[in-house]
C-alpha positions in Angstrom: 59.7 -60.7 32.6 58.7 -58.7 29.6 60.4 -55.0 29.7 60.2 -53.0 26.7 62.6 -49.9 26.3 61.4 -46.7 25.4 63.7 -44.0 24.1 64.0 -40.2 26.8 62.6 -37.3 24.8 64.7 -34.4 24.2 64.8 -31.2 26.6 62.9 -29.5 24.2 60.3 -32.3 23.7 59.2 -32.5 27.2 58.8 -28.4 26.9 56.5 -29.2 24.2 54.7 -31.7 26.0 54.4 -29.6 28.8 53.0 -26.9 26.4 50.1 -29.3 25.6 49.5 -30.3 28.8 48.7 -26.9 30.5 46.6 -26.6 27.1 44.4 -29.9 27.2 44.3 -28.4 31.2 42.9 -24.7 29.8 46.0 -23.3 31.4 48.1 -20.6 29.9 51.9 -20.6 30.1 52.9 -16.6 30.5 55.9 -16.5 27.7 58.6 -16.5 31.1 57.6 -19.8 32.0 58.7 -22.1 29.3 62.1 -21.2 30.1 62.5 -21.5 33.3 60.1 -25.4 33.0 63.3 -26.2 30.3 66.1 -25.3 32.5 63.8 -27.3 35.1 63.5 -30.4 33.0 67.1 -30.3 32.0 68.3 -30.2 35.7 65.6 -33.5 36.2 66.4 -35.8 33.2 70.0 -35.9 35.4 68.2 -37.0 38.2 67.1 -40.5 39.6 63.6 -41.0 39.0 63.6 -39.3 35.8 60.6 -40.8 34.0 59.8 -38.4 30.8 55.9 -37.6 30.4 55.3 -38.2 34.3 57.9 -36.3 35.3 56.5 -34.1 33.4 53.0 -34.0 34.7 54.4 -34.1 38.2 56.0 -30.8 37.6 52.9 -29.2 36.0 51.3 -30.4 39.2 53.2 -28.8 41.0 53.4 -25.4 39.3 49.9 -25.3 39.0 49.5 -25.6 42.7 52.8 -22.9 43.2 50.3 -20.7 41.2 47.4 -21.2 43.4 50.3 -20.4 46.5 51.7 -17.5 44.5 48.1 -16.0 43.7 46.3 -16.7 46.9 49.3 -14.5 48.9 49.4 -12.1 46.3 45.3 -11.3 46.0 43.9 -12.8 49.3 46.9 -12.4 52.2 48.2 -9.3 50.7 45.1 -7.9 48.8 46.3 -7.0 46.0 43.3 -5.6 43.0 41.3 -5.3 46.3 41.3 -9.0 46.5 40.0 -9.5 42.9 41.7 -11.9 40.0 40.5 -12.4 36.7 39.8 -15.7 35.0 42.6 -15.4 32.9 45.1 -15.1 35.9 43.5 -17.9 37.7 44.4 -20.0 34.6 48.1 -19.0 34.5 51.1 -20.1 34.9 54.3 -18.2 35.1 58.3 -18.6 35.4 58.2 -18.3 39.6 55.9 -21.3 39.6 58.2 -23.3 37.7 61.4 -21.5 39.7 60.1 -23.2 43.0 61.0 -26.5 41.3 64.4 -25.1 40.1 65.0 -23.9 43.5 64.2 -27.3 45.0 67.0 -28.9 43.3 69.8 -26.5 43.1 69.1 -25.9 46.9 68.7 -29.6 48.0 70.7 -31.4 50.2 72.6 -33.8 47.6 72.2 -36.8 49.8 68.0 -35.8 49.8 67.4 -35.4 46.1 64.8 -38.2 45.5 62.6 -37.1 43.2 59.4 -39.1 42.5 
């Protein structure tokens, strides 16, 4: 069959892709979390599975919904602002919701670390 090879983008590519992503989403990355997303990514691209853009989109997937987790314990569980959030914050993404995907690796079992 026809396979066509397509060059990996640097560490700091995929952070810009990422960057342009949570934009075309109307998300805000606070100024922690690109960071902590590199130091993600760089981790990944070592990884089986590794797949560049997608990979990419998985993980901003899965920060947004870390941030939905983070702010729902933080404004409805523990009350926080009386239970109030602004717009803004609902938007946002910061270096803990990245983290949880940091964490995920450096604390998974080595025989376990399938990522798709």
């Amino acid at each position: 069959g026809n396979h066509i090879d397509f060059p990996n983008y640097g560490a700091d590519e995929l952070v810009e892709i990422a960057a342009v992503m949570s934009r075309d989403l109307e998300y805000h990355l606070s100024p922690d979390a690109l960071p902590v997303f590199k130091q993600y990514i760089q981790m990944r691209m070592n990884l089986p599975y590794f797949s560049n853009a997608r990979t990419v989109r998985n993980a901003m997937d899965r920060a947004r919904m870390n941030a939905a987790i983070r702010l729902y314990d933080t404004y409805a569980i523990q009350g926080v602002n009386g239970g109030n959030i602004s717009p803004e914050e609902l938007m946002s993404i910061n270096g803990q919701d990245f983290q949880v995907l940091v964490d995920d690796i450096v604390y998974a079992d080595a025989s376990k670390r399938i990522f798709a």
